[in-house]
mmJSON file of the N, C-alpha and C atoms, coordinates in Angstrom:
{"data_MODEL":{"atom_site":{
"group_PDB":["ATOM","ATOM","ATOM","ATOM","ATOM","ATOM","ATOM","ATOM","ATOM","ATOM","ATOM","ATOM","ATOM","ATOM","ATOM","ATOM","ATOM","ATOM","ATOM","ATOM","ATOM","ATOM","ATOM","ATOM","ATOM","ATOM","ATOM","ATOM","ATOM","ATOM","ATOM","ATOM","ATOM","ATOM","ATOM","ATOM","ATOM","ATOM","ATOM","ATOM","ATOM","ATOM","ATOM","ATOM","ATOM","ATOM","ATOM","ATOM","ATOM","ATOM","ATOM","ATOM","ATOM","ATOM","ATOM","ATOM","ATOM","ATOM","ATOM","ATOM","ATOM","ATOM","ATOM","ATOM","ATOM","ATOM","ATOM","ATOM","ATOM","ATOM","ATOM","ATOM","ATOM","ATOM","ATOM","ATOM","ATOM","ATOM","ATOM","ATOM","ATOM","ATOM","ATOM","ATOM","ATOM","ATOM","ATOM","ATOM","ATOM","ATOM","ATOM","ATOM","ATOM","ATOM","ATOM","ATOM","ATOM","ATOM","ATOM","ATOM","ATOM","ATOM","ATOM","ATOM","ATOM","ATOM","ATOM","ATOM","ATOM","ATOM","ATOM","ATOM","ATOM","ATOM","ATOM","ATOM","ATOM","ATOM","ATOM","ATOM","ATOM","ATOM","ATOM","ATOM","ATOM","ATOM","ATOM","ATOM","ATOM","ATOM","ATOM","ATOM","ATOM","ATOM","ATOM","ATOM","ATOM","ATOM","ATOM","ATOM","ATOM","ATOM","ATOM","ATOM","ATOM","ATOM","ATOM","ATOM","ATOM","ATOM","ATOM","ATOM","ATOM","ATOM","ATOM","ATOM","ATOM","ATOM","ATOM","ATOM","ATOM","ATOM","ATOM","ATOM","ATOM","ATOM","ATOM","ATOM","ATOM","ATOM","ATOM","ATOM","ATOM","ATOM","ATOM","ATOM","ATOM"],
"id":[1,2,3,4,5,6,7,8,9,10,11,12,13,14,15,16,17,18,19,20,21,22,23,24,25,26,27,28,29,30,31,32,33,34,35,36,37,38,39,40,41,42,43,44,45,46,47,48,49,50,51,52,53,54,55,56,57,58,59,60,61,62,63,64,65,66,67,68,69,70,71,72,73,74,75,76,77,78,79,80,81,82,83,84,85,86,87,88,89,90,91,92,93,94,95,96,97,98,99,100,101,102,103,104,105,106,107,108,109,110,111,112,113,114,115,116,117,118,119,120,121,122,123,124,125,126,127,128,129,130,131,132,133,134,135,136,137,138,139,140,141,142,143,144,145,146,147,148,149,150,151,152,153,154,155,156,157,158,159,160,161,162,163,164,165,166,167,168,169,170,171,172,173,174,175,176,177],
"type_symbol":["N","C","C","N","C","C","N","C","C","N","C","C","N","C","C","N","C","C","N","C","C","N","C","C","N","C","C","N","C","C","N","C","C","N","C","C","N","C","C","N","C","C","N","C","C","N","C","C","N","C","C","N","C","C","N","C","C","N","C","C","N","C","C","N","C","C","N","C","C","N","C","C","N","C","C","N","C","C","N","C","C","N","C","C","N","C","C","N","C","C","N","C","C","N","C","C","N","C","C","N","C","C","N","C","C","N","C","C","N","C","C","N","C","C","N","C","C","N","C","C","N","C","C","N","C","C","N","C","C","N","C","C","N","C","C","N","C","C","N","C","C","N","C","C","N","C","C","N","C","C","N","C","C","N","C","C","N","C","C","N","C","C","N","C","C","N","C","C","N","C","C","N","C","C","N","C","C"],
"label_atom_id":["N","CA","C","N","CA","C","N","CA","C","N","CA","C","N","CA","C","N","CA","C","N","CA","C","N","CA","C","N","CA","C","N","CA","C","N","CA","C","N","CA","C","N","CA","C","N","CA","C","N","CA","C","N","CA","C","N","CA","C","N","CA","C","N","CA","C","N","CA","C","N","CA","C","N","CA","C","N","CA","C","N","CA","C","N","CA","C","N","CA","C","N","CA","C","N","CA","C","N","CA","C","N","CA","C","N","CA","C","N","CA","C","N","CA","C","N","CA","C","N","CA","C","N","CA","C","N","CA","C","N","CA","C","N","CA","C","N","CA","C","N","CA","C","N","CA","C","N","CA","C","N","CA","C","N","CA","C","N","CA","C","N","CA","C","N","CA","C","N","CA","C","N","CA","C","N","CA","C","N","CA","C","N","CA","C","N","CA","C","N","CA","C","N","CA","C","N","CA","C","N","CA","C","N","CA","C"],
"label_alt_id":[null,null,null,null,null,null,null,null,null,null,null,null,null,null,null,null,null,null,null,null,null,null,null,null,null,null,null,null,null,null,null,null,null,null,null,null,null,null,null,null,null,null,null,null,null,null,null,null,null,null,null,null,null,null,null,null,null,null,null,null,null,null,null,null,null,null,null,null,null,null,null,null,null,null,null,null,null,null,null,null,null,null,null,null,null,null,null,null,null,null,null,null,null,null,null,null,null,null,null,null,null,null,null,null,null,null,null,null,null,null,null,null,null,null,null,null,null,null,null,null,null,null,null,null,null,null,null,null,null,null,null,null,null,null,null,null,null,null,null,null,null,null,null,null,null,null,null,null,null,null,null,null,null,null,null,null,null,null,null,null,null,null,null,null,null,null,null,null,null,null,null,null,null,null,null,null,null],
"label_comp_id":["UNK","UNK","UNK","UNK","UNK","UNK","UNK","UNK","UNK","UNK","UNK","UNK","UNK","UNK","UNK","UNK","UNK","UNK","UNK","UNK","UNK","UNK","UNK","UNK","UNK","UNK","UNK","UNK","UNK","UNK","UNK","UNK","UNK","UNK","UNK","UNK","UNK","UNK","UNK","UNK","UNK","UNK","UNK","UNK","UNK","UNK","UNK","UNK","UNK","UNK","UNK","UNK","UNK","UNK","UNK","UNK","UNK","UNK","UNK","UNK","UNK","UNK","UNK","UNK","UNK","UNK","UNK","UNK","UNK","UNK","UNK","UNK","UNK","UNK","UNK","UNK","UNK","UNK","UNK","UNK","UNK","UNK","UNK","UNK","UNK","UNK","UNK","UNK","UNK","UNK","UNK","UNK","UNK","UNK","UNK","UNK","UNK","UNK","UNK","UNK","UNK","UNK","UNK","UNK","UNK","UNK","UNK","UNK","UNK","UNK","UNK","UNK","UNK","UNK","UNK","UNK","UNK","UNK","UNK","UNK","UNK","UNK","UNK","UNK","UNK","UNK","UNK","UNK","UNK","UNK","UNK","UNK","UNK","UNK","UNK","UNK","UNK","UNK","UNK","UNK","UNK","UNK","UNK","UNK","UNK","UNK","UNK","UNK","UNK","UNK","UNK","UNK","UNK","UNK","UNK","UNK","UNK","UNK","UNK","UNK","UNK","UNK","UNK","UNK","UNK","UNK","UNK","UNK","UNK","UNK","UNK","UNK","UNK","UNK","UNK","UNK","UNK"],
"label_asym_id":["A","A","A","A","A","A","A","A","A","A","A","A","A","A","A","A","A","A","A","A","A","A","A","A","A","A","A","A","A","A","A","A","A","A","A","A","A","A","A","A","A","A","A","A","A","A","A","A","A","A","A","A","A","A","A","A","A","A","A","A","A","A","A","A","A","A","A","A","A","A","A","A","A","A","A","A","A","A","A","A","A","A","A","A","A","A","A","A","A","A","A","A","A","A","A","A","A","A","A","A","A","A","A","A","A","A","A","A","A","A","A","A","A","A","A","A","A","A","A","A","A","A","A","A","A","A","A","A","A","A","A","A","A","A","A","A","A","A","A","A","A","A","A","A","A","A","A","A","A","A","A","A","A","A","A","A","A","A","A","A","A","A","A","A","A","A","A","A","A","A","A","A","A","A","A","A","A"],
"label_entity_id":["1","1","1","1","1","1","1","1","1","1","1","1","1","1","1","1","1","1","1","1","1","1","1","1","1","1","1","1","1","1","1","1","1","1","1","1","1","1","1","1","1","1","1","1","1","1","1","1","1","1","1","1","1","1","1","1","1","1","1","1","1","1","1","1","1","1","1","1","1","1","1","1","1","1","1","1","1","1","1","1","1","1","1","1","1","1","1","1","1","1","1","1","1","1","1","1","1","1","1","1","1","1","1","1","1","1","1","1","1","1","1","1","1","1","1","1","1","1","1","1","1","1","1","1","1","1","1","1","1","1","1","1","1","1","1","1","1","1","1","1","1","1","1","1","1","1","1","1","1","1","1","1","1","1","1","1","1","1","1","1","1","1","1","1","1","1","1","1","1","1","1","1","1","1","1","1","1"],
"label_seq_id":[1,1,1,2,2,2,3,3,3,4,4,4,5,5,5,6,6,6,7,7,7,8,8,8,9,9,9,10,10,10,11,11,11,12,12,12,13,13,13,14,14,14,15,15,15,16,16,16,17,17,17,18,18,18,19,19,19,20,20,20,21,21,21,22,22,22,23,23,23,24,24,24,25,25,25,26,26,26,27,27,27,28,28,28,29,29,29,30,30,30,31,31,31,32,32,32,33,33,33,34,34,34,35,35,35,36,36,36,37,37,37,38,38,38,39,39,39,40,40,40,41,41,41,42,42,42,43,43,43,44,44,44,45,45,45,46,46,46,47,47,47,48,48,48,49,49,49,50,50,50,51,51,51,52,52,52,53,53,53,54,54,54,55,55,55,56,56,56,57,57,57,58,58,58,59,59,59],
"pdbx_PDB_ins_code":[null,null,null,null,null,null,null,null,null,null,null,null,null,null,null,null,null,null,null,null,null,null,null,null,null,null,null,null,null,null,null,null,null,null,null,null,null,null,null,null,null,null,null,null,null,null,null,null,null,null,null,null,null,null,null,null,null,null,null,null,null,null,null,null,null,null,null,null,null,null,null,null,null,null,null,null,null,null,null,null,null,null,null,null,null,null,null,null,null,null,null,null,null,null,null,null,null,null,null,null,null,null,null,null,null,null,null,null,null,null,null,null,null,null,null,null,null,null,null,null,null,null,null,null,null,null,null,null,null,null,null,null,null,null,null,null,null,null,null,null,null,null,null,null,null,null,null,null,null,null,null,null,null,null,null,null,null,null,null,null,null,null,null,null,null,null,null,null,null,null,null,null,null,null,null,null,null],
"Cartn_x":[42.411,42.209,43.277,44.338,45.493,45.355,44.583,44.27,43.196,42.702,42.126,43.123,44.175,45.385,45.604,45.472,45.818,44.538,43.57,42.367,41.646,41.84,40.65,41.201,43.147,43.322,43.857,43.605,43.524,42.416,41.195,39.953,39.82,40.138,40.243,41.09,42.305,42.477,42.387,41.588,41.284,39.924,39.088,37.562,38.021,39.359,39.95,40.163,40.872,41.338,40.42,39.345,37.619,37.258,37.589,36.75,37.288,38.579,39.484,39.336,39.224,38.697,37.631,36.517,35.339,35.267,36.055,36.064,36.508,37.39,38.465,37.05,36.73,35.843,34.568,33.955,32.958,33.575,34.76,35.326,35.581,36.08,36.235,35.244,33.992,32.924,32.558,32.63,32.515,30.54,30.596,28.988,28.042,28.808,27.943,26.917,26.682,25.655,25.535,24.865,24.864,24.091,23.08,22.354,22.374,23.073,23.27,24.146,24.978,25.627,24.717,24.016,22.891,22.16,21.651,20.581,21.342,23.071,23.302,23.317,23.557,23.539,22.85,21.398,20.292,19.851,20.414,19.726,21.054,22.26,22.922,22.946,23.118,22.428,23.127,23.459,24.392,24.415,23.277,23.366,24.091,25.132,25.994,25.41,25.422,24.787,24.372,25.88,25.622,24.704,24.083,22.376,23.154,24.442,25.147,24.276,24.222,23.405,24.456,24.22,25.371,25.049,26.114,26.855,25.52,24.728,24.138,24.459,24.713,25.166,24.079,24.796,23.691,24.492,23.995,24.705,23.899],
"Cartn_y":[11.762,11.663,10.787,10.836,9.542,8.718,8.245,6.506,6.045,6.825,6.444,5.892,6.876,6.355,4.773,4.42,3.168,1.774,2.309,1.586,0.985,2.137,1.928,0.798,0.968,-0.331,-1.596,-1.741,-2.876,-3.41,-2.388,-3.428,-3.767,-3.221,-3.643,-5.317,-5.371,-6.258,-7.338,-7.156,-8.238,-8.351,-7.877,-8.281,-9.352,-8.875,-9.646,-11.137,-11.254,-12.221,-13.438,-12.408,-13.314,-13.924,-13.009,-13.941,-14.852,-15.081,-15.736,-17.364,-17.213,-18.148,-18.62,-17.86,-18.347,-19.065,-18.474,-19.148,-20.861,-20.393,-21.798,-22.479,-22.683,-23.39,-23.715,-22.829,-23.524,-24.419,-24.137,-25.104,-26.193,-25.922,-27.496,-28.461,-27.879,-28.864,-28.874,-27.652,-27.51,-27.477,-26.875,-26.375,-27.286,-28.406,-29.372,-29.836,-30.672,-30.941,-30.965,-30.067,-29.525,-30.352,-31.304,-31.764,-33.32,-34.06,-35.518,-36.15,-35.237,-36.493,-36.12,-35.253,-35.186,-36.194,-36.516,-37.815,-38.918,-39.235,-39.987,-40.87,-39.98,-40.332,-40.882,-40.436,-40.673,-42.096,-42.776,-43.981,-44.989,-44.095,-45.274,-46.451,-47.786,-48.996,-49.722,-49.994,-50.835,-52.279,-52.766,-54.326,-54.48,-55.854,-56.144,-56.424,-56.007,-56.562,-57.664,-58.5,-60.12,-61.088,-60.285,-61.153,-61.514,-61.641,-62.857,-62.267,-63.328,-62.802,-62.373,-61.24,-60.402,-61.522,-61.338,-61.621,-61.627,-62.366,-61.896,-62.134,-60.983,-60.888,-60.871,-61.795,-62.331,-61.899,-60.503,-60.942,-60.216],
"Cartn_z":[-19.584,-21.007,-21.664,-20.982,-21.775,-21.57,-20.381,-20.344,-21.806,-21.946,-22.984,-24.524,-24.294,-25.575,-25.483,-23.69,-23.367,-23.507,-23.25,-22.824,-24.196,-25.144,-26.105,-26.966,-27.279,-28.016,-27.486,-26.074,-25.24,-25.262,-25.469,-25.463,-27.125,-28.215,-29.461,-29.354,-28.292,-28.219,-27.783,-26.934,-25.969,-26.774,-27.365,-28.244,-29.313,-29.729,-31.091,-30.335,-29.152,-28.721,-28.41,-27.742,-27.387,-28.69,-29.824,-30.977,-31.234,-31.44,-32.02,-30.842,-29.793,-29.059,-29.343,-29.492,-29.74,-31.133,-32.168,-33.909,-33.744,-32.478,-32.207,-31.495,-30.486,-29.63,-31.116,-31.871,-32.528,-33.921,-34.435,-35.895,-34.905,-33.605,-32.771,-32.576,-32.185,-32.024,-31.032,-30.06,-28.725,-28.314,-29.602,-29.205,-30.406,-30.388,-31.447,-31.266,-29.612,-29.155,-27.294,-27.24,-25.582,-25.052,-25.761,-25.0,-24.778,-25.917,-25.733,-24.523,-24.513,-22.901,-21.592,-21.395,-20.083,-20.775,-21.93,-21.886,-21.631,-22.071,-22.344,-20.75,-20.129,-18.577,-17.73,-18.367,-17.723,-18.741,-19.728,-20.332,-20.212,-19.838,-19.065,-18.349,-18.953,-18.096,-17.521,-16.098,-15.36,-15.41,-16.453,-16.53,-17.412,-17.511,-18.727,-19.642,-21.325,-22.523,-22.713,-22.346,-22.388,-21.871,-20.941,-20.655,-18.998,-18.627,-18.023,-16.48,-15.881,-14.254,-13.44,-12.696,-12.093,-10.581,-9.847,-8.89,-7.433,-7.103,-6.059,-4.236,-3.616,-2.558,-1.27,-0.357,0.856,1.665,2.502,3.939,4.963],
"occupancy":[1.0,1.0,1.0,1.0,1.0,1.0,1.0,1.0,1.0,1.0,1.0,1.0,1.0,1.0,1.0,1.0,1.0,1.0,1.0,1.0,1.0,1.0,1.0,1.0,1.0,1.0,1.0,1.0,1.0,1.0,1.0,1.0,1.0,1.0,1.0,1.0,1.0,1.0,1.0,1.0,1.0,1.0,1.0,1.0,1.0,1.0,1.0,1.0,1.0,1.0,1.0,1.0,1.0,1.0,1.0,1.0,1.0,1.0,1.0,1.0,1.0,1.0,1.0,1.0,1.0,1.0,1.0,1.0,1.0,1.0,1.0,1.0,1.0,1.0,1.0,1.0,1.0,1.0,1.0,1.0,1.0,1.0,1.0,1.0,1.0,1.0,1.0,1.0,1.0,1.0,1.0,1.0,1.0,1.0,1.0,1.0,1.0,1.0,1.0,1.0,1.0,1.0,1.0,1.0,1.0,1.0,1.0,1.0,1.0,1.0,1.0,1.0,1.0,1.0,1.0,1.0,1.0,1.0,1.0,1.0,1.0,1.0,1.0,1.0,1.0,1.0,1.0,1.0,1.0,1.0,1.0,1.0,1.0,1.0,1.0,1.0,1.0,1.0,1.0,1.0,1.0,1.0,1.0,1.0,1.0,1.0,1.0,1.0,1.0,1.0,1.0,1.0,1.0,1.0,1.0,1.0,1.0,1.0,1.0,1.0,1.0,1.0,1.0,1.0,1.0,1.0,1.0,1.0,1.0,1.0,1.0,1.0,1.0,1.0,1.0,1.0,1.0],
"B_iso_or_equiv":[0.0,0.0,0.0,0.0,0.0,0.0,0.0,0.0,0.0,0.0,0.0,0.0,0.0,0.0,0.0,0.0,0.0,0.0,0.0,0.0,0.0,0.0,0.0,0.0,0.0,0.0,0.0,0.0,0.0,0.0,0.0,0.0,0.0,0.0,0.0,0.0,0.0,0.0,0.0,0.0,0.0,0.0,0.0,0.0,0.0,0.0,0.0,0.0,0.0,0.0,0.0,0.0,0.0,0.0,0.0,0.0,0.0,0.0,0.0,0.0,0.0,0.0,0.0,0.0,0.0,0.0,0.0,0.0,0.0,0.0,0.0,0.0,0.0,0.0,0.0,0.0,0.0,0.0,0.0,0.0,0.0,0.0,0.0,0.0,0.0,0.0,0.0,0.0,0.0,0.0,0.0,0.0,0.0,0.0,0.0,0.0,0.0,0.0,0.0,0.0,0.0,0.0,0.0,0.0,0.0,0.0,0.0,0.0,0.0,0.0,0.0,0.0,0.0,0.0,0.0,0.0,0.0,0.0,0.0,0.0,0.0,0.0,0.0,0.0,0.0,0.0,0.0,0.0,0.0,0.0,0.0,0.0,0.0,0.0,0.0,0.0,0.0,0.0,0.0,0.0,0.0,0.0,0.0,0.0,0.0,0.0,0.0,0.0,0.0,0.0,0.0,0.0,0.0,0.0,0.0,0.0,0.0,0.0,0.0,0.0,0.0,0.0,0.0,0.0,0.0,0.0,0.0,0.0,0.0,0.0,0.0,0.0,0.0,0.0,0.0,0.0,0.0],
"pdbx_formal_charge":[null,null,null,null,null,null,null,null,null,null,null,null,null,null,null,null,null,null,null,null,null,null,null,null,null,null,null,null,null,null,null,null,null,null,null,null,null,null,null,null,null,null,null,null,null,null,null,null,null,null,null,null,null,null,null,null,null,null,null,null,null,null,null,null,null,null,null,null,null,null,null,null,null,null,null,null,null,null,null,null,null,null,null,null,null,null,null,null,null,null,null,null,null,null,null,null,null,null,null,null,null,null,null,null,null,null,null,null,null,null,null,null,null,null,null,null,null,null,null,null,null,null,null,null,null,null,null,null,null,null,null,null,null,null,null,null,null,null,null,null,null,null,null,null,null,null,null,null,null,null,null,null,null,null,null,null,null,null,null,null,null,null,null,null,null,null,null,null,null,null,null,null,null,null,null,null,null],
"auth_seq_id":[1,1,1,2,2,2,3,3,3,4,4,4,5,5,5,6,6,6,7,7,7,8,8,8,9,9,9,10,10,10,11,11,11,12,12,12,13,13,13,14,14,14,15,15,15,16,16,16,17,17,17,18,18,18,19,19,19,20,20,20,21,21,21,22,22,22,23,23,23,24,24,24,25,25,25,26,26,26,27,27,27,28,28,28,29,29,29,30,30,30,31,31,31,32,32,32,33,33,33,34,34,34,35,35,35,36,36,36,37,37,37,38,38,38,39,39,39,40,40,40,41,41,41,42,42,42,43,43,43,44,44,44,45,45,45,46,46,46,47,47,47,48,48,48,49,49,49,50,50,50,51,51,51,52,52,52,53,53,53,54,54,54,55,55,55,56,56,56,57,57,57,58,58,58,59,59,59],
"auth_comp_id":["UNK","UNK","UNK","UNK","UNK","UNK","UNK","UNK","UNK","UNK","UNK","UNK","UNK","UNK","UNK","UNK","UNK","UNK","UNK","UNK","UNK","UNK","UNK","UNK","UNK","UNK","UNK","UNK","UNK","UNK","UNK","UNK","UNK","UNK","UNK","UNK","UNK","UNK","UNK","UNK","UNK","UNK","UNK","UNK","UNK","UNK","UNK","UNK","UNK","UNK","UNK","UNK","UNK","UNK","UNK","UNK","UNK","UNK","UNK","UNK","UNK","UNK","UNK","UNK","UNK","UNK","UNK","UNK","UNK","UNK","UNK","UNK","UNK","UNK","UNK","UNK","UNK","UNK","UNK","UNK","UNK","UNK","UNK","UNK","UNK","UNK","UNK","UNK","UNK","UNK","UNK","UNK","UNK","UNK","UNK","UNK","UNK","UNK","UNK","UNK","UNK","UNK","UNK","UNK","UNK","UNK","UNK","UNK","UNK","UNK","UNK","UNK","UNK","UNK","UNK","UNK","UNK","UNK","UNK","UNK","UNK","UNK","UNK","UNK","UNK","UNK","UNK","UNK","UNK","UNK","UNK","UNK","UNK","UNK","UNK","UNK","UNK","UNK","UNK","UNK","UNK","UNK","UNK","UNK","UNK","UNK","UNK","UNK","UNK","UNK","UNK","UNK","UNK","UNK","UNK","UNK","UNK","UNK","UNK","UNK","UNK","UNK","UNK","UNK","UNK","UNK","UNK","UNK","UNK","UNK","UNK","UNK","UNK","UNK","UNK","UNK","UNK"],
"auth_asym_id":["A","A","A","A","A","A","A","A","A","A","A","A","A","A","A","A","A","A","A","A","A","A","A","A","A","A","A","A","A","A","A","A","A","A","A","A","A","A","A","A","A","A","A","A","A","A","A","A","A","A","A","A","A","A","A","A","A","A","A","A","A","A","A","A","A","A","A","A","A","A","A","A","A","A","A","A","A","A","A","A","A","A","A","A","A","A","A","A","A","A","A","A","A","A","A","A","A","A","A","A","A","A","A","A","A","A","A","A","A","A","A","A","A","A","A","A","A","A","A","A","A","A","A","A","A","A","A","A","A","A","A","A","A","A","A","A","A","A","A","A","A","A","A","A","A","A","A","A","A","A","A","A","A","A","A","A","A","A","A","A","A","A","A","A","A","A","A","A","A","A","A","A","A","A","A","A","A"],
"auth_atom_id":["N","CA","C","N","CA","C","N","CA","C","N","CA","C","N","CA","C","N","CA","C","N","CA","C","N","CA","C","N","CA","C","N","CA","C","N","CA","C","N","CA","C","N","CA","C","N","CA","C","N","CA","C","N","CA","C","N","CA","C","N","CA","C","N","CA","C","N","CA","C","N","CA","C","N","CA","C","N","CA","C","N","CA","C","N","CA","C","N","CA","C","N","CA","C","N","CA","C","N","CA","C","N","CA","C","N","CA","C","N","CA","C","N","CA","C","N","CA","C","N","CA","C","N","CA","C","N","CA","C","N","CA","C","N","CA","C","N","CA","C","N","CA","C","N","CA","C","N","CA","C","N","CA","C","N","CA","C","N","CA","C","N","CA","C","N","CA","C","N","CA","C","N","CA","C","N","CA","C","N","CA","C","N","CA","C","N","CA","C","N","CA","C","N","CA","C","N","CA","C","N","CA","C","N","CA","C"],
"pdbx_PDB_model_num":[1,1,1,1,1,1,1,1,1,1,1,1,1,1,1,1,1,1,1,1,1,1,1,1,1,1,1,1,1,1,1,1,1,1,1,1,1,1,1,1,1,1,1,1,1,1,1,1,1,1,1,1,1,1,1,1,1,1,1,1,1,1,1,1,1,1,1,1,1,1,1,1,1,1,1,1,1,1,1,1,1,1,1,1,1,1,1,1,1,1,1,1,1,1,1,1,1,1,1,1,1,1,1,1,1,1,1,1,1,1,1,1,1,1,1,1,1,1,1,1,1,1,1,1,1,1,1,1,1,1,1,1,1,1,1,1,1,1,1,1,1,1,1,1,1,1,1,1,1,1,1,1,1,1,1,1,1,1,1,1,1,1,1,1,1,1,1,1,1,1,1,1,1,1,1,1,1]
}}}
């Protein structure tokens, strides 16, 4: 029954601590947009802008 003296306001504190992370992670911008850099990846284009003709290799 005394662990409970111990337990109950450790988890008061550690809930406080989770939020306080979590307040921090969303005013940051963490969860702004989950989904644009997986597209951004996939429309990623390896040709240079400049039109210029890449390098062609014979061997």
């Amino acid at each position: 029954m005394e662990i409970l003296y111990l337990l109950i306001p450790l988890s008061v504190v550690l809930v406080f601590l989770i939020g306080v992370v979590f307040w921090w992670s969303v005013r940051s911008g963490q969860f702004d947009d989950l989904e644009g850099p997986g597209y951004r990846v996939l429309m990623d284009d390896d040709r240079p802008k400049d039109g210029a003709p890449t390098e062609n290799r014979t061997e």
